[in-house]
C-alpha positions as CSV (number, residue, x, y, z in Angstrom):
1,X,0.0,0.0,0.0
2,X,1.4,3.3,-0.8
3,X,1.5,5.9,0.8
4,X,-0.5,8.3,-0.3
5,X,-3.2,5.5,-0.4
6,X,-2.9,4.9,3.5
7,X,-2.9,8.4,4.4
8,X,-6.3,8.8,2.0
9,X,-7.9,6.0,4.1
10,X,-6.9,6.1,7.8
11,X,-6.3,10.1,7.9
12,X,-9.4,10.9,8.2
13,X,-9.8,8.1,11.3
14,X,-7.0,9.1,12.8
15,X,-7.8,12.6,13.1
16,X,-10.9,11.6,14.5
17,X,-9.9,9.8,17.5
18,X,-7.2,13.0,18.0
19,X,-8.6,14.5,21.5
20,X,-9.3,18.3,20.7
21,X,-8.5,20.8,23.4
22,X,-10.1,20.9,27.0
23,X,-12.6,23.6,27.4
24,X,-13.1,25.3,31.0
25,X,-17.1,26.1,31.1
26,X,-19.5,26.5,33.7
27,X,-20.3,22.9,33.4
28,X,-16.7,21.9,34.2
29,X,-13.8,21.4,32.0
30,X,-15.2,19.7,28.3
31,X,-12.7,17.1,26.3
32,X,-13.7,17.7,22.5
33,X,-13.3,15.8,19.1
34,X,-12.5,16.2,15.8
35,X,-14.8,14.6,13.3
36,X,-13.1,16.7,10.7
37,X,-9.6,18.3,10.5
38,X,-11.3,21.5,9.9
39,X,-14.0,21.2,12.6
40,X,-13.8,20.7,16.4
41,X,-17.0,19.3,18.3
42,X,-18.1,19.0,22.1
43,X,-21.3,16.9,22.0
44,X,-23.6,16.1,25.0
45,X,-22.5,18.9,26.9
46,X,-25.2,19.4,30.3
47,X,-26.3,23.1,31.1
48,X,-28.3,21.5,33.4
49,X,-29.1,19.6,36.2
50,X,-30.9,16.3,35.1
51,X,-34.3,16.5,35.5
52,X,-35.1,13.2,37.6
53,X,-36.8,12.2,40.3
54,X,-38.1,15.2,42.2
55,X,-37.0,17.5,39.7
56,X,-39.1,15.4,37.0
57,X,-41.8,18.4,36.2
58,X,-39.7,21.1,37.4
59,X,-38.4,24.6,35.9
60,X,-34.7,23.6,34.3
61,X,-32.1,24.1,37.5
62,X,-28.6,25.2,36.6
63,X,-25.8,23.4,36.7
64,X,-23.5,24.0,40.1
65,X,-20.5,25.9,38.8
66,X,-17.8,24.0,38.7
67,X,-13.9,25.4,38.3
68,X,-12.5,21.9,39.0
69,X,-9.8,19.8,36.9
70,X,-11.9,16.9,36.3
71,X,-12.6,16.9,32.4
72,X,-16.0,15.6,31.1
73,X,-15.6,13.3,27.9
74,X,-17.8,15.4,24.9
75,X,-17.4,12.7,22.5
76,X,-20.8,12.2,21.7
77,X,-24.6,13.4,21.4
78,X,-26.6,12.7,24.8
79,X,-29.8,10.3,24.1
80,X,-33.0,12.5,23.6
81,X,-36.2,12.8,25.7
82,X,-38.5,10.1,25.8
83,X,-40.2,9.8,22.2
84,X,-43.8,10.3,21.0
85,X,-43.3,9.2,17.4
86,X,-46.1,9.8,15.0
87,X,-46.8,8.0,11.4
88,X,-45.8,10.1,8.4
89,X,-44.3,9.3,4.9
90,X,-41.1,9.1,6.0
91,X,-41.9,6.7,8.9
92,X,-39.4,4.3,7.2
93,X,-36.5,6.6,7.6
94,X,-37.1,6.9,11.0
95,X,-34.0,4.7,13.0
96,X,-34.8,6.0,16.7
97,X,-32.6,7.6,19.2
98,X,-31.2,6.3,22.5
99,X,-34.0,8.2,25.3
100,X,-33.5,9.6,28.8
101,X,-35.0,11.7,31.3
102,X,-31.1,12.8,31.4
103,X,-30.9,14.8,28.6
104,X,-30.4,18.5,29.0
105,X,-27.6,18.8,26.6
106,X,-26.2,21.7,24.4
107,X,-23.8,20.2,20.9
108,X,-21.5,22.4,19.9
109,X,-19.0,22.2,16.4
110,X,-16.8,24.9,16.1
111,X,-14.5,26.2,13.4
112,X,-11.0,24.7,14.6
113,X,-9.2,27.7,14.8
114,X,-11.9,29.9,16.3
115,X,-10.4,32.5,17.3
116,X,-13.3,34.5,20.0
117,X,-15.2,36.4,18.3
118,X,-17.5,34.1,15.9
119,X,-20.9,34.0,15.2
120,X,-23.2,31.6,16.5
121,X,-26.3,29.8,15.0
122,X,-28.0,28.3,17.9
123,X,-30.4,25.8,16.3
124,X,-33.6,24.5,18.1
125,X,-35.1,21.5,16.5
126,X,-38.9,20.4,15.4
127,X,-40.8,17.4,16.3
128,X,-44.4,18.9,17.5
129,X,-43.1,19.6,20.7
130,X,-43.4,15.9,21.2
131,X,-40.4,14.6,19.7
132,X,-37.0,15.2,18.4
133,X,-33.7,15.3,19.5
134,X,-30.5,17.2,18.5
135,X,-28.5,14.0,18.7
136,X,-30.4,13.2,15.6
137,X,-28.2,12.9,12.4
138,X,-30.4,15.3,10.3
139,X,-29.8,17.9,12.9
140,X,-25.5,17.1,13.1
141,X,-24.1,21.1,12.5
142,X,-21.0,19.5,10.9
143,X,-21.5,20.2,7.8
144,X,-22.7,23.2,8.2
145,X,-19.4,24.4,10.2
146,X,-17.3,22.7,7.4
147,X,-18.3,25.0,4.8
148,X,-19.4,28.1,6.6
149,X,-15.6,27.9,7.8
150,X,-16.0,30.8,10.8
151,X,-20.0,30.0,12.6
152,X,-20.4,28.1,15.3
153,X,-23.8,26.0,15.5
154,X,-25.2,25.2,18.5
155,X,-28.0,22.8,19.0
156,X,-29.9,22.6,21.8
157,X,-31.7,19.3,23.7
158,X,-35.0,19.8,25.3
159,X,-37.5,18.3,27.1
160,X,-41.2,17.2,24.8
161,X,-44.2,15.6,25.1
162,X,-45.5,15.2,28.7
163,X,-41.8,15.3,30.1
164,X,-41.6,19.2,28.9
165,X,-45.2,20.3,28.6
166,X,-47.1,18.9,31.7
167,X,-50.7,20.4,32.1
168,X,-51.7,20.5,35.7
169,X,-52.2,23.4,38.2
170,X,-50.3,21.4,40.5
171,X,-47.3,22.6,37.6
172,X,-47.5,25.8,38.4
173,X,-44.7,27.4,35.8
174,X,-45.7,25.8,32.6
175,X,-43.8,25.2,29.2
176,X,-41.0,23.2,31.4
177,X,-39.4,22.3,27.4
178,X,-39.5,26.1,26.8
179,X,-37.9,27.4,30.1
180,X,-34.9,24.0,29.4
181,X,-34.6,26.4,25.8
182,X,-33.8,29.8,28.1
183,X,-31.3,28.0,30.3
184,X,-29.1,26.7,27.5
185,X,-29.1,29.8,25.8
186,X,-28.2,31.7,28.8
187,X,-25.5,29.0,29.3
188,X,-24.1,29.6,25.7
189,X,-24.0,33.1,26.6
190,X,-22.2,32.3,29.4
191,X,-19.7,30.3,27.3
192,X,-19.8,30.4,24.0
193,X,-16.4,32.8,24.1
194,X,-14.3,29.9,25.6
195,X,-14.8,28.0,22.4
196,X,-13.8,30.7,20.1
197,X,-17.8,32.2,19.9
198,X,-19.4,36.1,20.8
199,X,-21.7,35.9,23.0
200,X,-22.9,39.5,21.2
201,X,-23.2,37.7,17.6
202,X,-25.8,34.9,18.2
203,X,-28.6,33.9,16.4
204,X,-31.7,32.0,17.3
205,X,-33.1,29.4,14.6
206,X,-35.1,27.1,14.4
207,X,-37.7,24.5,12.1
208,X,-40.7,23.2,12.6
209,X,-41.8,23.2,16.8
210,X,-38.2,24.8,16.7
211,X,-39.2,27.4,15.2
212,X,-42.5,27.8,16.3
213,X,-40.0,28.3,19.7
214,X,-38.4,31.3,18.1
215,X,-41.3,32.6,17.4
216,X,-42.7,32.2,20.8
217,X,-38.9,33.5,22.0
218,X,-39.4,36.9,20.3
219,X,-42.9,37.7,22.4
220,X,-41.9,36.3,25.5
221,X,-38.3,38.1,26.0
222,X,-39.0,41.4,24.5
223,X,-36.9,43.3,27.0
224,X,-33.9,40.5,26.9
225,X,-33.8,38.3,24.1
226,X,-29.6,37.7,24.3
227,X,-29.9,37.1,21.0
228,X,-29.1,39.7,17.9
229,X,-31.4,37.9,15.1
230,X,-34.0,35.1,14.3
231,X,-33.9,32.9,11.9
232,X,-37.8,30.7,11.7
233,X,-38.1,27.4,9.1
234,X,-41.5,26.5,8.7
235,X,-43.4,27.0,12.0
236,X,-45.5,29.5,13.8
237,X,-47.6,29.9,16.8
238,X,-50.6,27.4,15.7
239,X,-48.9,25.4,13.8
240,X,-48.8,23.1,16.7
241,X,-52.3,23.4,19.1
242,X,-51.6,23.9,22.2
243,X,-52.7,21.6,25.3
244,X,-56.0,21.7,25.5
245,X,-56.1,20.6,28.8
246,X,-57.2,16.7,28.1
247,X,-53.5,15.2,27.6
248,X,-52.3,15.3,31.3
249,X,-55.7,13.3,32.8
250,X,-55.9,11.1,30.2
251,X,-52.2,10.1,31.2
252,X,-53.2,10.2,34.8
253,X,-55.4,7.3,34.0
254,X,-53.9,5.3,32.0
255,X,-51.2,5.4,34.9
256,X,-53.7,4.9,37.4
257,X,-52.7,8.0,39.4
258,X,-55.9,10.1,39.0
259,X,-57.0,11.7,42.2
260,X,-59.2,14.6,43.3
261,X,-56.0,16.3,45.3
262,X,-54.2,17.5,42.0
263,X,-50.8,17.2,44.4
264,X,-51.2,13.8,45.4
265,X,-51.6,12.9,41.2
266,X,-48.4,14.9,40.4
267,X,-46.3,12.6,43.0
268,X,-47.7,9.6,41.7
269,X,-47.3,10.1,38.1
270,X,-44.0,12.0,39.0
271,X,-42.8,8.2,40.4
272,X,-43.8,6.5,37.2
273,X,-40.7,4.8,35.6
274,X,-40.2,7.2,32.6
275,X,-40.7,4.3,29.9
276,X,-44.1,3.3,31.2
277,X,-44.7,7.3,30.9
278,X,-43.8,7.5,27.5
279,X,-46.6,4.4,26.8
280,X,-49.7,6.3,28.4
281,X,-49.1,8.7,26.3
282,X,-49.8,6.3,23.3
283,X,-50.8,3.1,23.9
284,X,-50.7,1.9,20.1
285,X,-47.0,3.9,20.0
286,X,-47.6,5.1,17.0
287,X,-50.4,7.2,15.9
288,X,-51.4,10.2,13.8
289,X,-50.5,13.4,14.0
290,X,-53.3,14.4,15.1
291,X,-53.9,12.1,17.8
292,X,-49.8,12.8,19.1
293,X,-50.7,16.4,19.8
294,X,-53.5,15.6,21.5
295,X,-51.9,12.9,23.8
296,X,-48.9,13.6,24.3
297,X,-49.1,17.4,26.0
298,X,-47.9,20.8,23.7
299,X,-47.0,24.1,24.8
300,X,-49.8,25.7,27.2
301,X,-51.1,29.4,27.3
302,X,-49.8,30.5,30.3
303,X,-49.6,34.6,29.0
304,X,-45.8,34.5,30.2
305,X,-44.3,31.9,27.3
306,X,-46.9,31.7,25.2
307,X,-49.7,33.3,24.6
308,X,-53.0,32.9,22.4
309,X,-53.2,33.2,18.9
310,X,-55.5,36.7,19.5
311,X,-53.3,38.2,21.8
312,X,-49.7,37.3,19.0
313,X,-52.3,39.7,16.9
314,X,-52.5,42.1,19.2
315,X,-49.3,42.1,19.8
316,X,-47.9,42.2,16.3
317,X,-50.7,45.5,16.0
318,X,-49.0,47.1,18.8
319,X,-45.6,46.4,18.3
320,X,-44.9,44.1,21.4
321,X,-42.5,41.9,20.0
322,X,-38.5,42.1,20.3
323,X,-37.4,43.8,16.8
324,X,-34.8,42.2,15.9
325,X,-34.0,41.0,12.6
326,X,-35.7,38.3,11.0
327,X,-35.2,35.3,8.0
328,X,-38.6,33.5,7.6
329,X,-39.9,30.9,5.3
330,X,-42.2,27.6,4.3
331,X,-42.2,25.4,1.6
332,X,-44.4,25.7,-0.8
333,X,-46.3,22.2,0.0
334,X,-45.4,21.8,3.6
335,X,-48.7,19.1,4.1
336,X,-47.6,16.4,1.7
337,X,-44.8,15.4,4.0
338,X,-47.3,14.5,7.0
339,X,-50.5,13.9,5.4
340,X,-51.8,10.8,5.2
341,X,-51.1,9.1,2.0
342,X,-51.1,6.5,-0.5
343,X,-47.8,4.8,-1.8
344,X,-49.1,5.7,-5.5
345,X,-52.0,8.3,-5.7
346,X,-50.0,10.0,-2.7
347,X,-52.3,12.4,-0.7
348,X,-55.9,14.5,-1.0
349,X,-54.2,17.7,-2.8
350,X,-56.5,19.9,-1.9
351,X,-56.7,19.4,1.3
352,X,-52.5,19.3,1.6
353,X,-52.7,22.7,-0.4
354,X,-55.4,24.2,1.9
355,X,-53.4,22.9,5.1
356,X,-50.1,24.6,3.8
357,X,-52.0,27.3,3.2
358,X,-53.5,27.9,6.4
359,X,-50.7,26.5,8.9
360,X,-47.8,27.4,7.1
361,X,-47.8,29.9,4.7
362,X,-50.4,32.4,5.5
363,X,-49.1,32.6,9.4
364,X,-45.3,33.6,7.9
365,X,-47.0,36.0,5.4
366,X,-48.5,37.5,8.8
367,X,-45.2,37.5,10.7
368,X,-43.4,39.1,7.7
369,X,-45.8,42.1,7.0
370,X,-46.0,42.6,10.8
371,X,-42.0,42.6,11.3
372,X,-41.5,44.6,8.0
373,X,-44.1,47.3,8.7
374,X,-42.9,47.8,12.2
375,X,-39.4,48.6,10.2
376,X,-37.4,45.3,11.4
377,X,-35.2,44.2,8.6
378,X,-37.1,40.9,7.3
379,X,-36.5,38.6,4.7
380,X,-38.7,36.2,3.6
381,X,-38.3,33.0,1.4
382,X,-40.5,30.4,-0.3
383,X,-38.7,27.0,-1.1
384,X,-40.3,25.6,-4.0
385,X,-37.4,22.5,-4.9
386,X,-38.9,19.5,-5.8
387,X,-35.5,17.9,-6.8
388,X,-36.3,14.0,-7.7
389,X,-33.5,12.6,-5.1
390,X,-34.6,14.3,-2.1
391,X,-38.6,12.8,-2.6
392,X,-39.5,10.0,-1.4
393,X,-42.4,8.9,-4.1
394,X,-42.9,10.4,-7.3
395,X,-45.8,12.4,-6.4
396,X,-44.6,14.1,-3.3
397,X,-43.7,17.8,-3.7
398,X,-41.4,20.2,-1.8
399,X,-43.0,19.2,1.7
400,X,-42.1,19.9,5.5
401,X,-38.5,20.2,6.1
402,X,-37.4,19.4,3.0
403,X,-35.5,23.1,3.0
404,X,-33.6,22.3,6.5
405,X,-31.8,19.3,4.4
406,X,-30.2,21.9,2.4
407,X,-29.4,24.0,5.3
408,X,-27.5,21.8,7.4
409,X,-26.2,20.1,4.2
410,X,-27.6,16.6,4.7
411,X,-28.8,16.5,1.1
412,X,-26.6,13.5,0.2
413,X,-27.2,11.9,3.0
414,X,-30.4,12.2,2.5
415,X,-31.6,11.4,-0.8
416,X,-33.3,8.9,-2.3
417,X,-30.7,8.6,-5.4
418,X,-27.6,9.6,-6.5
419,X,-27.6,13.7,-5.9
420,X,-27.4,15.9,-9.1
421,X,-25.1,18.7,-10.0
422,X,-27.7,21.1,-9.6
423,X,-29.3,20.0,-6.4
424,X,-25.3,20.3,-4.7
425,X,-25.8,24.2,-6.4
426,X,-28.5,25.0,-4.2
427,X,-27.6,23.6,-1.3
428,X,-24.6,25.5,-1.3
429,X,-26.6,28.5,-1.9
430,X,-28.8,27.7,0.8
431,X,-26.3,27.0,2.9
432,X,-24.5,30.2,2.4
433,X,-27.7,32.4,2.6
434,X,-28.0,31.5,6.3
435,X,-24.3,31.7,7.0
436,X,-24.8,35.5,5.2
437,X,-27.8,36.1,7.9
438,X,-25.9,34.5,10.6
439,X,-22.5,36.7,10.1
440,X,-24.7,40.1,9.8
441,X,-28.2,39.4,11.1
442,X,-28.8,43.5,9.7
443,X,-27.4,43.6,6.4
444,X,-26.0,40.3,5.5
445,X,-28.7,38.9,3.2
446,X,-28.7,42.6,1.4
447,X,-25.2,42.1,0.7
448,X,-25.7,38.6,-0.5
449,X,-28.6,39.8,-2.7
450,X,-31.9,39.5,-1.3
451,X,-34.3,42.6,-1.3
452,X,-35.3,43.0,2.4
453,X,-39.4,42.2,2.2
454,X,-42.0,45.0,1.7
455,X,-45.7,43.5,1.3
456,X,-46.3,44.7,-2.3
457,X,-42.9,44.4,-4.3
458,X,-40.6,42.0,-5.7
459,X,-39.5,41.0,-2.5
460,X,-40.4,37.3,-1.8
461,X,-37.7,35.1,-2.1
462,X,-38.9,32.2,-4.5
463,X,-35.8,29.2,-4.5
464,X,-35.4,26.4,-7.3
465,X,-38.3,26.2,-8.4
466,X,-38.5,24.0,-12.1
467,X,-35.8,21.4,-10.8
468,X,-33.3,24.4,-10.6
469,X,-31.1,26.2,-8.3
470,X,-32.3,29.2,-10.0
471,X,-33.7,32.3,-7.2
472,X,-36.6,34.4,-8.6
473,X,-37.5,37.6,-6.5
474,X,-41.3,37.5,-7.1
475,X,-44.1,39.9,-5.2
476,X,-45.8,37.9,-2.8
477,X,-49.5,38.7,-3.6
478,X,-49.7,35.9,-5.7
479,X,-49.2,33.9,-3.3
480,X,-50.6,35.4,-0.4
481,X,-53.9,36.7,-1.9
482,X,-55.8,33.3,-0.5
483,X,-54.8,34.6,2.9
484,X,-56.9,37.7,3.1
485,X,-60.5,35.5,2.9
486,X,-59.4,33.2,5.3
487,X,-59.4,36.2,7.8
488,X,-55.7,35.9,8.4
């Protein structure tokens, strides 16, 4: 074997197992990797104390600061929360993830020679507030790092389902998954600049229940948001409904811990081992959409984290909302991706167009007129890519999610055949869109150039549509018009 030919094959291992340089954080001192010569990572990092035992149902509690010389291994992702999993058209890509009530973790690839002062994308993921993890491969920010070359990515664990989102007055500070999303930003604030980051250049961003997180993020911290921009992929407030108040006693019987004396029911289903938890919120495991939200417990109007859809309105009116600047989007068929569907026809049209519609592309219409008449710099895109290798059947068009592949550059690893020229193009113009956002949250997309959005002009961002990585900048009344007789 030559040479060359060894180093071409076992480089790449050995600088793997290479031990990257101890990091000294509030969480005690971090041992890294490198899973790429170029990029350093510190996975499964705690910014909390593990929520177990009496501190199952409880606000997030720091972390004891620590100064000590033991090092923590950060070789790898922590295991997710326990898992509601619902049945969509991807359900056979769907592998699982190791689960744990211990699981308050923050992942973190950096640049390898970050130097202090880099941007950061902090990156929340989806799931319906009932699932997800950012151990998950499709949320891995290596790639991203790779060719960004100086942004950090963050990605944040958080507690779902009935483990973050418990609906009892014996709970008296709800959204428990939403408060665990504070914390770790507040530790990466706290941090960030021992791994080469500003604290002063992060970005909040989100898909999906991620970014319906943001969203929530910028009207519930209008005085202190820490961050400098937000960046929301396919979600707003009502795209997930929130608890309606039936999840938690219908889990309360199936455990057999219902009782009058709402204290006495939180200490016995607070003693349930965490696995049997996870099954009263689904008996069958595995059901609709539909029927996850309703079982498995979602964000709850409390007026502090989040509020009702009529007050967001009112608050958008009035200007009660933390202006800062803001990259927003949907695909242009969100629905076909969980619909449900036949392997050949595929799904009801119609009723996917009327659901994108309605859940996705009306609500950012309403957050991007809002933002941009209240003078915050806004950009908006549509994402309109039906590129053959990244669908799964024939008939399936640009659906939920199918934009955050490009994004975190998991196109290849994602598709369904071999990946073409083109489709690489517009990842990598994706891809560098967000890095553009992430450097300069005020002017980077300008300089990159996207027209900032203004209801009524050229300003809507339509990408690859016709197979193509080609960008049109197209007004959005043609595609918005719909929204105005649906009252929205």
């Amino acid at each position: 074997m030559s040479l060359v030919t060894f180093l071409s094959l076992f480089l790449p291992v050995l600088v793997a197992c290479q031990q990257a340089p101890t990091v000294q954080t509030t969480s005690g001192l971090l041992q890294g990797s490198y899973p790429h010569k170029d990029v350093t990572a510190y996975l499964g990092i705690p910014y909390a104390q593990p929520p177990i035992g009496d501190l199952r149902f409880a606000p997030p509690q720091p972390l004891p600061a620590t100064n000590g010389s033991q090092v923590r291994d950060c070789y790898r992702s922590s295991p997710g929360c326990f898992q509601l999993d619902y049945i969509t058209a991807f359900a056979d890509r769907s592998t699982g993830i190791a689960e744990s009530e211990d699981m308050l973790s923050i992942n973190i690839w950096k640049p390898t020679n970050a130097n202090g002062s880099l941007p950061v994308m902090i990156f929340i993921h989806g799931g319906a507030f009932t699932s997800g993890a950012n151990g998950m491969t499709a949320y891995n920010g290596l790639e991203f790092v790779k060719r960004q070359k100086d942004i950090i990515f963050a990605s944040i664990n958080y507690r779902v389902n009935v483990f973050g989102f418990p609906n009892t007055p014996a709970v008296p500070e709800k959204n428990l998954g939403l408060l665990d999303q504070r914390l770790a930003v507040e530790w990466l604030r706290d941090n960030i600049k021992a791994f080469g980051g500003d604290p002063d250049r992060m970005v909040l961003s989100g898909h999906s229940a991620g970014s319906i997180s943001v969203a929530y993020w910028s009207f519930a911290y209008v005085e202190d948001p820490i961050v400098k921009g937000f960046i929301e992929t396919s979600g707003q407030p009502g795209l997930v409904a929130t608890d309606d108040g039936t999840s938690w006693p219908a889990i309360a019987n199936t455990t057999n811990c219902t009782n009058d004396n709402k204290e006495v029911e939180l200490e016995c289903i607070r003693k349930v081992p965490a696995r049997s938890l996870k099954r009263a919120m689904s008996p069958n495991n595995t059901p609709a959409v539909t029927d996850t939200v309703i079982s498995g417990g979602t964000p709850i109007v409390d007026n502090t984290t989040v509020f009702s859809l009529e007050e967001y309105a009112s608050r958008r009116a009035s200007g009660k909302f933390a202006k800062l600047p803001l990259l927003v989007s949907n695909t242009i068929s969100e629905a076909d991706g969980f619909l449900p569907f036949d392997p050949v026809s595929g799904v009801n049209t119609t009723l996917s167009d009327l659901l994108t519609l309605v859940m996705h592309h009306c609500p950012v219409a309403v957050a991007s007129n809002a933002t941009a008449y209240a003078g915050v710099p806004t950009w908006r895109y549509l994402y309109a890519g039906a590129f053959p290798e990244q669908l799964p059947y024939p008939w399936m068009r640009p659906f939920h999610g199918s934009d955050n592949q490009l994004i975190l550059g998991k196109v290849e690893e994602a598709a369904y055949e071999d990946v073409s020229a083109e489709m690489e193009k517009a990842e990598g113009y994706l891809i560098d869109a967000i890095g553009a956002f992430v450097r300069d949250p005020q002017s980077g997309l300008s300089k990159y150039g996207w027209p900032k959005y203004e209801a009524g002009s050229k300003t809507l961002v339509k990408l690859f549509g016709n197979e193509t990585a080609g960008v049109e900048f197209v007004d959005p009344a043609s595609y918005d018009a719909a929204c105005s007789s649906l009252g929205m």
